[in-house]
PyMOL Python script that loads the backbone (N, CA, C, O; Angstrom):
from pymol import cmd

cmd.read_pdbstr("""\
ATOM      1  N   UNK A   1      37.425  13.255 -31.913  1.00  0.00           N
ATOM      2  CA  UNK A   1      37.459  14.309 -30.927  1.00  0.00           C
ATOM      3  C   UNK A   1      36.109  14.376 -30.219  1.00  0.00           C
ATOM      4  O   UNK A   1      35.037  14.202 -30.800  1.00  0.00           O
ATOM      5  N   UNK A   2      36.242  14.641 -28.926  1.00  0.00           N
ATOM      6  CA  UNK A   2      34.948  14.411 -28.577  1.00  0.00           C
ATOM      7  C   UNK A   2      34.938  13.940 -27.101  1.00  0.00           C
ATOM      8  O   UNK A   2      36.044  13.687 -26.625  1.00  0.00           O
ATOM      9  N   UNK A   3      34.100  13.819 -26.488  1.00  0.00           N
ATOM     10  CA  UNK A   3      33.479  13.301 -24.986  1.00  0.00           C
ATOM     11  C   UNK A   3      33.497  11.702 -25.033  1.00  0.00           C
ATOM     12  O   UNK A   3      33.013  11.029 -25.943  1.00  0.00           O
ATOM     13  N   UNK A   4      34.035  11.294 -24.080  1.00  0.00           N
ATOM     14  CA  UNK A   4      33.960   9.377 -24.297  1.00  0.00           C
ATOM     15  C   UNK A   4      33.949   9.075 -22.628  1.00  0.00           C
ATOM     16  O   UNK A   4      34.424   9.768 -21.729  1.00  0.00           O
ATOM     17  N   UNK A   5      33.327   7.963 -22.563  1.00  0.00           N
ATOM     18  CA  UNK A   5      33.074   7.371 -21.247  1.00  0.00           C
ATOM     19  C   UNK A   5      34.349   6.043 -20.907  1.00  0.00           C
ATOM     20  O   UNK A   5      34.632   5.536 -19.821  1.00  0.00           O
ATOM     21  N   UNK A   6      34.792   5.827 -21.957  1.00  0.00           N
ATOM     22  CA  UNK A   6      35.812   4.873 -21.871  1.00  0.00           C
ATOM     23  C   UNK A   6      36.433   4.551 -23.337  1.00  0.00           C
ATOM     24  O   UNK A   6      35.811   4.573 -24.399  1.00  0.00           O
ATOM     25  N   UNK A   7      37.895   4.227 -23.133  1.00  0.00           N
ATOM     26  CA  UNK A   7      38.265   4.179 -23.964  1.00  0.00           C
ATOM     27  C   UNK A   7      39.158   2.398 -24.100  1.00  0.00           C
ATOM     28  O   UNK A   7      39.816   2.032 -23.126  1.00  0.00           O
ATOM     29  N   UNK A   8      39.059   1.450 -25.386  1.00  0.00           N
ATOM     30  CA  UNK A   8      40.093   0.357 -24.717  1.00  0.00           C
ATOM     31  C   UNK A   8      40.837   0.327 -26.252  1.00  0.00           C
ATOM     32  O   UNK A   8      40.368   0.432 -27.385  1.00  0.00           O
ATOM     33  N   UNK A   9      42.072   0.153 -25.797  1.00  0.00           N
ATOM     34  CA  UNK A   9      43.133   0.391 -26.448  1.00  0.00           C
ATOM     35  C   UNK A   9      43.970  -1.048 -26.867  1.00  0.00           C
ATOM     36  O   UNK A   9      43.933  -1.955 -26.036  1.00  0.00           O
ATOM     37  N   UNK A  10      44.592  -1.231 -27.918  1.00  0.00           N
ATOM     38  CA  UNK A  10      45.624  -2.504 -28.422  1.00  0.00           C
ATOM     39  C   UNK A  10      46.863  -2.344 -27.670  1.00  0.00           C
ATOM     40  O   UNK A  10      47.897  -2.420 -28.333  1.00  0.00           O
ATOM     41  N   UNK A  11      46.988  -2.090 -26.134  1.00  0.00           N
ATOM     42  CA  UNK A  11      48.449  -2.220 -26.138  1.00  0.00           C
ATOM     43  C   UNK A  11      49.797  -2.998 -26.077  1.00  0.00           C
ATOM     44  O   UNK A  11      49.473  -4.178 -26.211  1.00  0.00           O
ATOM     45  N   UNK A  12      50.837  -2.938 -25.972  1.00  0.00           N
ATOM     46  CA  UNK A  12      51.943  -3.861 -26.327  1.00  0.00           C
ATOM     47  C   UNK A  12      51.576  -5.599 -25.348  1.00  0.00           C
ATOM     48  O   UNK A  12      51.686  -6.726 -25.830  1.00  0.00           O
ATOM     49  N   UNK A  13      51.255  -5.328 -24.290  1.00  0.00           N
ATOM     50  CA  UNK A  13      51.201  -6.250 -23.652  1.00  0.00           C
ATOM     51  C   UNK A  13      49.887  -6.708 -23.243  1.00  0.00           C
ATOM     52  O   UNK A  13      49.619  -7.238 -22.165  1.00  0.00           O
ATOM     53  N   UNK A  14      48.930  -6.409 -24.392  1.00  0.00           N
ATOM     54  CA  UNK A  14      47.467  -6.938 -24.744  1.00  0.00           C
ATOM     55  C   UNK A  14      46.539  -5.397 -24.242  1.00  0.00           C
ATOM     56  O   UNK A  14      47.173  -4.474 -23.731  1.00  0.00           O
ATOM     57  N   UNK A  15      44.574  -5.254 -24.530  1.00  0.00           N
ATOM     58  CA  UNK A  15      44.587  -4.290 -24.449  1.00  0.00           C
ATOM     59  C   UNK A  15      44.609  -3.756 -23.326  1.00  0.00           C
ATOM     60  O   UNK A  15      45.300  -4.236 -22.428  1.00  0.00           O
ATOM     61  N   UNK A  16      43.853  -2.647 -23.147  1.00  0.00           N
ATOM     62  CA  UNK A  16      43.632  -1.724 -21.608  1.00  0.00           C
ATOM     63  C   UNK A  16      42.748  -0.717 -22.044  1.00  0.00           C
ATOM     64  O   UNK A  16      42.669  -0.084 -23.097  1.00  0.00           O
ATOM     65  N   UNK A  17      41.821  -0.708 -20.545  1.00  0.00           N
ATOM     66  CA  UNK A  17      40.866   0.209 -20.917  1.00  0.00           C
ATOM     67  C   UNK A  17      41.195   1.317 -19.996  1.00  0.00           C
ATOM     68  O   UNK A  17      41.613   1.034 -18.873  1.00  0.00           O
ATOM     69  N   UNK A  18      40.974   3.183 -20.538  1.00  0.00           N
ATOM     70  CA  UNK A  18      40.752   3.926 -20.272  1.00  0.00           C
ATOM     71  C   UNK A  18      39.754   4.459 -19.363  1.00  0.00           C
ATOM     72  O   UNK A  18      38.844   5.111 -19.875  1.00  0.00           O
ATOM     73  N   UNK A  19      39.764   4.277 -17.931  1.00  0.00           N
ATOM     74  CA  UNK A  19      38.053   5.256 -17.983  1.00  0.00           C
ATOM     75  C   UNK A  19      38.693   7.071 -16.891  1.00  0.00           C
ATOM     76  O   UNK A  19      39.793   7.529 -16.582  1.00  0.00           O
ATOM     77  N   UNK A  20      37.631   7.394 -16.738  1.00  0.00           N
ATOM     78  CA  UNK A  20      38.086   9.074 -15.966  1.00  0.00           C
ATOM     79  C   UNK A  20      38.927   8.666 -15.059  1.00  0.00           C
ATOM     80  O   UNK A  20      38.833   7.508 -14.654  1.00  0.00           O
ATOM     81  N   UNK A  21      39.822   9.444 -14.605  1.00  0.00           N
ATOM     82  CA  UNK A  21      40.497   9.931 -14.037  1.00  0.00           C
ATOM     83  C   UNK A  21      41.865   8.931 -13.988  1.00  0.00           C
ATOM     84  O   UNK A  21      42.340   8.463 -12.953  1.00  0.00           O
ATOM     85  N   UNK A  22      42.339   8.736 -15.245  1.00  0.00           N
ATOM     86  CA  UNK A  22      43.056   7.385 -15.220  1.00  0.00           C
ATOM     87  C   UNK A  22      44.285   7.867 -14.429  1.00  0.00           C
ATOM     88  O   UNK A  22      43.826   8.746 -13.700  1.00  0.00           O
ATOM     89  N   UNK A  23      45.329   7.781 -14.237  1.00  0.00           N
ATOM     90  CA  UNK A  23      46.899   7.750 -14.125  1.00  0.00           C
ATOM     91  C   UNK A  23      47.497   8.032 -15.510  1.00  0.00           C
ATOM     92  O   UNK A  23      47.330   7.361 -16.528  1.00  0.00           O
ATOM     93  N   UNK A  24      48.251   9.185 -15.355  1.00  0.00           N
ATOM     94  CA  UNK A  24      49.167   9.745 -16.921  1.00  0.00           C
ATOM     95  C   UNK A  24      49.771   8.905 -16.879  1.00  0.00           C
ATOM     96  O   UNK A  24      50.301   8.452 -15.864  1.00  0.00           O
ATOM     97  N   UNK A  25      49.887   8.224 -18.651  1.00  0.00           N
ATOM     98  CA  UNK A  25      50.884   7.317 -19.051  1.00  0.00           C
ATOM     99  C   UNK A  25      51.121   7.587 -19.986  1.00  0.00           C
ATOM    100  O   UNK A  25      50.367   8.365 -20.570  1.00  0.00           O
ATOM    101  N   UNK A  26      52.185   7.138 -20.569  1.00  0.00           N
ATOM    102  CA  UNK A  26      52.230   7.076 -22.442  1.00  0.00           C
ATOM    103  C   UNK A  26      52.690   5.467 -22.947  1.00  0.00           C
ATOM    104  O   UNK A  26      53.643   4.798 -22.549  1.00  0.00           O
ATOM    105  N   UNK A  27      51.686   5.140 -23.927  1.00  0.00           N
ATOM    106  CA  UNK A  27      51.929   3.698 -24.142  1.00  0.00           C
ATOM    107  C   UNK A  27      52.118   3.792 -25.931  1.00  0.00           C
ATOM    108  O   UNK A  27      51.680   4.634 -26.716  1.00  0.00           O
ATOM    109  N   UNK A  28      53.034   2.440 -26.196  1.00  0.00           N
ATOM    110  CA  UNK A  28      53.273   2.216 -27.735  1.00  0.00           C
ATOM    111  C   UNK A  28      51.591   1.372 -27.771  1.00  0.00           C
ATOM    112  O   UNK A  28      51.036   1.058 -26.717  1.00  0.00           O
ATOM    113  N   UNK A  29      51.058   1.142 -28.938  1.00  0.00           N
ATOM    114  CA  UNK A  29      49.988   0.458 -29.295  1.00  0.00           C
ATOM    115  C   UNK A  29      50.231  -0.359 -30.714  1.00  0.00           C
ATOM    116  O   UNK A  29      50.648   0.002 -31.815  1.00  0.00           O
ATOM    117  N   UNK A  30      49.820  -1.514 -30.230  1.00  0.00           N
ATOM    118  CA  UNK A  30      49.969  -2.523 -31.328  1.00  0.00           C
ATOM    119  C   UNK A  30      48.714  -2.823 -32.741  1.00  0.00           C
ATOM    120  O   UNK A  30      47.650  -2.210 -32.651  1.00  0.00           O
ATOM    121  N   UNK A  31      48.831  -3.318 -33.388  1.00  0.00           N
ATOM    122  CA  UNK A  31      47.442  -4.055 -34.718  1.00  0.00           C
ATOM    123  C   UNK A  31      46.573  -4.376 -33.658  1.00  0.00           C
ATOM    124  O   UNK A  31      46.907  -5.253 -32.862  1.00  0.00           O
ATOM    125  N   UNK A  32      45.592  -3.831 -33.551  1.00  0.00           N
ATOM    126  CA  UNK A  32      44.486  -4.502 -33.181  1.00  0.00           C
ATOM    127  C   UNK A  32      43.397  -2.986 -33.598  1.00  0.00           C
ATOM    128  O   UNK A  32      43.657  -2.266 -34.562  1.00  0.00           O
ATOM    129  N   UNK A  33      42.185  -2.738 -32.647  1.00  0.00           N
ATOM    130  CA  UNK A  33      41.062  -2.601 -32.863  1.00  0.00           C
ATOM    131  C   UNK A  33      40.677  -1.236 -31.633  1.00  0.00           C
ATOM    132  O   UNK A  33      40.442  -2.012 -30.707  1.00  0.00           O
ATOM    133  N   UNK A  34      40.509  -0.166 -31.147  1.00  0.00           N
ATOM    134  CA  UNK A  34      40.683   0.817 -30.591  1.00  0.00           C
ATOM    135  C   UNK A  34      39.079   0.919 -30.189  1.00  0.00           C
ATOM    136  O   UNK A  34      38.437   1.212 -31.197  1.00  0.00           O
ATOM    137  N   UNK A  35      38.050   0.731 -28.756  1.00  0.00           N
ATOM    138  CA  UNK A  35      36.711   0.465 -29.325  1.00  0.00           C
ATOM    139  C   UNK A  35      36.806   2.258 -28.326  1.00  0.00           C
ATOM    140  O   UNK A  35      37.970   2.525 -28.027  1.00  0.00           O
ATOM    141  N   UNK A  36      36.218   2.867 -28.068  1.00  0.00           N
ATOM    142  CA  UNK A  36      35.555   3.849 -27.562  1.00  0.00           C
ATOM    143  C   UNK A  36      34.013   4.091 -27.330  1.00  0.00           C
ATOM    144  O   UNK A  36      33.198   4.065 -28.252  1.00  0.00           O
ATOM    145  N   UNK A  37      33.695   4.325 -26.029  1.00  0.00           N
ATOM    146  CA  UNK A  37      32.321   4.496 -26.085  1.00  0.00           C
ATOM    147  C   UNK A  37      31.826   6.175 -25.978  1.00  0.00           C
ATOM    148  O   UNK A  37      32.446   6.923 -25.223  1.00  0.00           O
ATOM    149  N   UNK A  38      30.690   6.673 -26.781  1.00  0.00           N
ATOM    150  CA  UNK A  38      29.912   8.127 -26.565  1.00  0.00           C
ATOM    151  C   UNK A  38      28.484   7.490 -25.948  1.00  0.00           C
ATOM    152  O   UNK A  38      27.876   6.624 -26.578  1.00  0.00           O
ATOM    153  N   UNK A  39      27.992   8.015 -24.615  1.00  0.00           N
ATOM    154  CA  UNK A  39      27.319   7.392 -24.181  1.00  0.00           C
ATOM    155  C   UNK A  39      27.190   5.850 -24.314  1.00  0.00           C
ATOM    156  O   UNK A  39      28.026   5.036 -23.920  1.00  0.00           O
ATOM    157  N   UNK A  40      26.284   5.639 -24.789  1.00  0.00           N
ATOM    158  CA  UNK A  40      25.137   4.538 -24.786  1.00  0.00           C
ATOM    159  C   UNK A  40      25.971   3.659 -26.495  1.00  0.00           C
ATOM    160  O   UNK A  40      25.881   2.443 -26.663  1.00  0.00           O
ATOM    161  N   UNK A  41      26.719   4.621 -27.556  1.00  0.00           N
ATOM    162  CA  UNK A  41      26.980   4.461 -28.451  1.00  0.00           C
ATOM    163  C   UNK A  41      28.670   3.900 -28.772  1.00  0.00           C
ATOM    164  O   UNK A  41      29.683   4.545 -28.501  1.00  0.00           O
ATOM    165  N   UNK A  42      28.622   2.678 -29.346  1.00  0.00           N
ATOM    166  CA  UNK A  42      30.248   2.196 -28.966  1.00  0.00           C
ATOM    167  C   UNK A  42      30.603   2.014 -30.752  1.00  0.00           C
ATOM    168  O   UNK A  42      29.907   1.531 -31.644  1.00  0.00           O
ATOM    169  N   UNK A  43      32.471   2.844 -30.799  1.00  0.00           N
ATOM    170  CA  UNK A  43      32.784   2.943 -31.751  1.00  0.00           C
ATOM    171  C   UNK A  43      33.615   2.187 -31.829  1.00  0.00           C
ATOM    172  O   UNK A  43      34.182   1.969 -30.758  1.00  0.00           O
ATOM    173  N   UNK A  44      34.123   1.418 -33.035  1.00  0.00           N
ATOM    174  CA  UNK A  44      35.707   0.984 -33.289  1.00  0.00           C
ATOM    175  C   UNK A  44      36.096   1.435 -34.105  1.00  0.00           C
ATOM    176  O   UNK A  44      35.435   2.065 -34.931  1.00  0.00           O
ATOM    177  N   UNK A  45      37.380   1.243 -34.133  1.00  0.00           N
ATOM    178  CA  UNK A  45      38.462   1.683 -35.444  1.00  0.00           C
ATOM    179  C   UNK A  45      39.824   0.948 -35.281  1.00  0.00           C
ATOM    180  O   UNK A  45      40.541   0.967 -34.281  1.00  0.00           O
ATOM    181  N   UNK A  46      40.031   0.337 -36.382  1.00  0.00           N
ATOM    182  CA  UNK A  46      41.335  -0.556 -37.063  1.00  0.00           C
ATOM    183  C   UNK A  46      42.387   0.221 -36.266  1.00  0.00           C
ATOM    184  O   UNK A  46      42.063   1.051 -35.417  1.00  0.00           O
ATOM    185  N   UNK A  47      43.374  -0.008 -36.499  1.00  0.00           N
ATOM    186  CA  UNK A  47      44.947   0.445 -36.511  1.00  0.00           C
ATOM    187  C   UNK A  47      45.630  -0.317 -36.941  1.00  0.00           C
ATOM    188  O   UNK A  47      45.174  -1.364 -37.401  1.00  0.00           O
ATOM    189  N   UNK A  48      46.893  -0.057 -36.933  1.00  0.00           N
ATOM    190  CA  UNK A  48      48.478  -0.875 -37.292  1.00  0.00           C
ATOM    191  C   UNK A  48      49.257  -0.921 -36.417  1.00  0.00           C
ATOM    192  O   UNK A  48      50.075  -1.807 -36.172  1.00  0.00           O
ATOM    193  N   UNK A  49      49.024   0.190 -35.797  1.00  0.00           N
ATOM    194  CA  UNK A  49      50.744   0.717 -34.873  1.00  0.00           C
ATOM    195  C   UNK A  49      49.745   2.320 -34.162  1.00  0.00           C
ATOM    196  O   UNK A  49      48.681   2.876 -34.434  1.00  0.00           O
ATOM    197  N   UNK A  50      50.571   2.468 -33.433  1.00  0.00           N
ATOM    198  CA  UNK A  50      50.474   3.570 -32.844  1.00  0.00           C
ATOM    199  C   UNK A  50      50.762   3.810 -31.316  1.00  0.00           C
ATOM    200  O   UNK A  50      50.801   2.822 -30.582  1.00  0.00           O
ATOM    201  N   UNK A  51      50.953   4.977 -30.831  1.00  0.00           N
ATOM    202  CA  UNK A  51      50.987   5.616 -29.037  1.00  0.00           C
ATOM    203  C   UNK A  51      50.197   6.431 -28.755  1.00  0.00           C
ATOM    204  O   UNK A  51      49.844   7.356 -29.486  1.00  0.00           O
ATOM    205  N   UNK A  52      49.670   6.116 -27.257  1.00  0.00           N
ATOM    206  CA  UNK A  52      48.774   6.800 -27.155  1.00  0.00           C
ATOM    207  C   UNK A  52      49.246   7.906 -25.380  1.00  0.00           C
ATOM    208  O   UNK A  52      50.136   7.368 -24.721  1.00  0.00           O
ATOM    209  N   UNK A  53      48.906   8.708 -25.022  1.00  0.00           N
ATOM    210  CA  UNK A  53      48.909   9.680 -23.710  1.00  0.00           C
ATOM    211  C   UNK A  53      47.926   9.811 -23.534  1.00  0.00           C
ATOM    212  O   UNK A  53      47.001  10.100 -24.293  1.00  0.00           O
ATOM    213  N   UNK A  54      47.980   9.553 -22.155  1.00  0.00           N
ATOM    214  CA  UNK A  54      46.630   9.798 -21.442  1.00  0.00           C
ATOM    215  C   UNK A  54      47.035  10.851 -20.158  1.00  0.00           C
ATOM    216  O   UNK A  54      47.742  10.350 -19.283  1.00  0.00           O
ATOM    217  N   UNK A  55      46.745  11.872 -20.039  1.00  0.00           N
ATOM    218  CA  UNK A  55      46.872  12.926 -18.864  1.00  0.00           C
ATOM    219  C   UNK A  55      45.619  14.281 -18.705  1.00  0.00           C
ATOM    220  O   UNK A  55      44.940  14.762 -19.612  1.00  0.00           O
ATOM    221  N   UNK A  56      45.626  14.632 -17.303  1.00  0.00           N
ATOM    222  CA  UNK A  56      44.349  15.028 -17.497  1.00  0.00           C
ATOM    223  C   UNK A  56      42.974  15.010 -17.691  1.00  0.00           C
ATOM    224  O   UNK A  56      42.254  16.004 -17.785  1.00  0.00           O
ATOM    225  N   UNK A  57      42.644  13.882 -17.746  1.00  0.00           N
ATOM    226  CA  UNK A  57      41.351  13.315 -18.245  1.00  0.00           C
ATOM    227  C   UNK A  57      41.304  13.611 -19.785  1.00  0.00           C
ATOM    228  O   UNK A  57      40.229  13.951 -20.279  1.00  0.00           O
ATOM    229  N   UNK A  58      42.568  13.483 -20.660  1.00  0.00           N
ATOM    230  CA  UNK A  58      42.520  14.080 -22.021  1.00  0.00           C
ATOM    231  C   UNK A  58      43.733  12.804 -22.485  1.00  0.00           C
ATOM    232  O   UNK A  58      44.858  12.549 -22.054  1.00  0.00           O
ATOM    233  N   UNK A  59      42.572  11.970 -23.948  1.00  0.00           N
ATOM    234  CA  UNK A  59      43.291  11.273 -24.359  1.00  0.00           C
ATOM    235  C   UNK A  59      43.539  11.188 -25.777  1.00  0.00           C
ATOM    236  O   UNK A  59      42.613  10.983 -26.562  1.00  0.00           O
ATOM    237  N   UNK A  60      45.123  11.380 -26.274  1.00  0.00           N
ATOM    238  CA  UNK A  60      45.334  11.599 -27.014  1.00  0.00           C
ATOM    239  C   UNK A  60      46.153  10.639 -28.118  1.00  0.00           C
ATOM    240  O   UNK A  60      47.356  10.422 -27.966  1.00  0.00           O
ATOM    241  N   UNK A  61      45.641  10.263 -28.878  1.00  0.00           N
ATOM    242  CA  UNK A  61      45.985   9.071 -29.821  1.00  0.00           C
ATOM    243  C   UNK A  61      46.655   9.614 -31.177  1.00  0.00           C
ATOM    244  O   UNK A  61      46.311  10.652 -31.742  1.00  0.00           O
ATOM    245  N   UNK A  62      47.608   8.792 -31.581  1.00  0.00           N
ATOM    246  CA  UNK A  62      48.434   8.876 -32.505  1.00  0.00           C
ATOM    247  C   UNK A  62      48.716   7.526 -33.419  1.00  0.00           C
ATOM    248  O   UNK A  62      49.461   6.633 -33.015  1.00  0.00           O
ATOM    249  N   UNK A  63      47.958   7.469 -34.846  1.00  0.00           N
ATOM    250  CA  UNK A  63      47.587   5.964 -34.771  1.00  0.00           C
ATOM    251  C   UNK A  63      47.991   5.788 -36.966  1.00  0.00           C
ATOM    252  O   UNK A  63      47.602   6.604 -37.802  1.00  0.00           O
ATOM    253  N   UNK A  64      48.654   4.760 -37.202  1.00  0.00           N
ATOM    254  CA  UNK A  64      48.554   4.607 -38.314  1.00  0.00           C
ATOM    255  C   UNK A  64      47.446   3.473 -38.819  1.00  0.00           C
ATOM    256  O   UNK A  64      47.729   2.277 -38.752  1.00  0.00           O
ATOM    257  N   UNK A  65      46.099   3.957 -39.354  1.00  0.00           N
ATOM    258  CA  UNK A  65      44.812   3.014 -39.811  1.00  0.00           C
ATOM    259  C   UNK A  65      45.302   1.925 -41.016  1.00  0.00           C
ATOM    260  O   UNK A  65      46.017   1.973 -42.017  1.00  0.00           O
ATOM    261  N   UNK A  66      44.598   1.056 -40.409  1.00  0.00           N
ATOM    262  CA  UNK A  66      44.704  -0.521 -40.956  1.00  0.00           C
ATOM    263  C   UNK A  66      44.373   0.036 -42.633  1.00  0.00           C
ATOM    264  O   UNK A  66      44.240   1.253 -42.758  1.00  0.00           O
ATOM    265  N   UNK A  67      44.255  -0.747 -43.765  1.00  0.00           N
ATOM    266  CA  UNK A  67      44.210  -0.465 -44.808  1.00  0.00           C
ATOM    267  C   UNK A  67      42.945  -1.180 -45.212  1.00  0.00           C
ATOM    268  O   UNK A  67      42.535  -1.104 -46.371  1.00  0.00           O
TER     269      UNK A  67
END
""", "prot")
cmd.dss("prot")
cmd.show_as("cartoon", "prot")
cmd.util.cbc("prot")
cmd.orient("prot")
């Protein structure tokens, strides 16, 4: 939760990156790797599966983590 400058995502038909003011969508998300940046500071995190919505400048992930 939190403030992010971009977001890139595993989706079905390889990834995609998030940045402001995207276009509302809702996408399924595949195994791969979810990176997000806070400023200057870039995060990842695993997955398995998951969907994600993006509307509003508010993105909201729904994700089952890799093991």
């Amino acid at each position: 939760s939190g403030d992010v400058n971009l977001v890139t995502l595993p989706g079905m038909l390889g990834a995609f990156t998030i940045l402001e003011n995207h276009a509302p969508i809702i996408s399924a998300l595949n195994k791969g790797v979810i990176i997000y940046k806070q400023g200057s500071v870039e995060h990842t995190l695993q997955i398995e599966s998951g969907f994600v919505e993006i509307s509003n400048n508010t993105i909201t992930v729904c994700v089952e983590n890799a093991k």
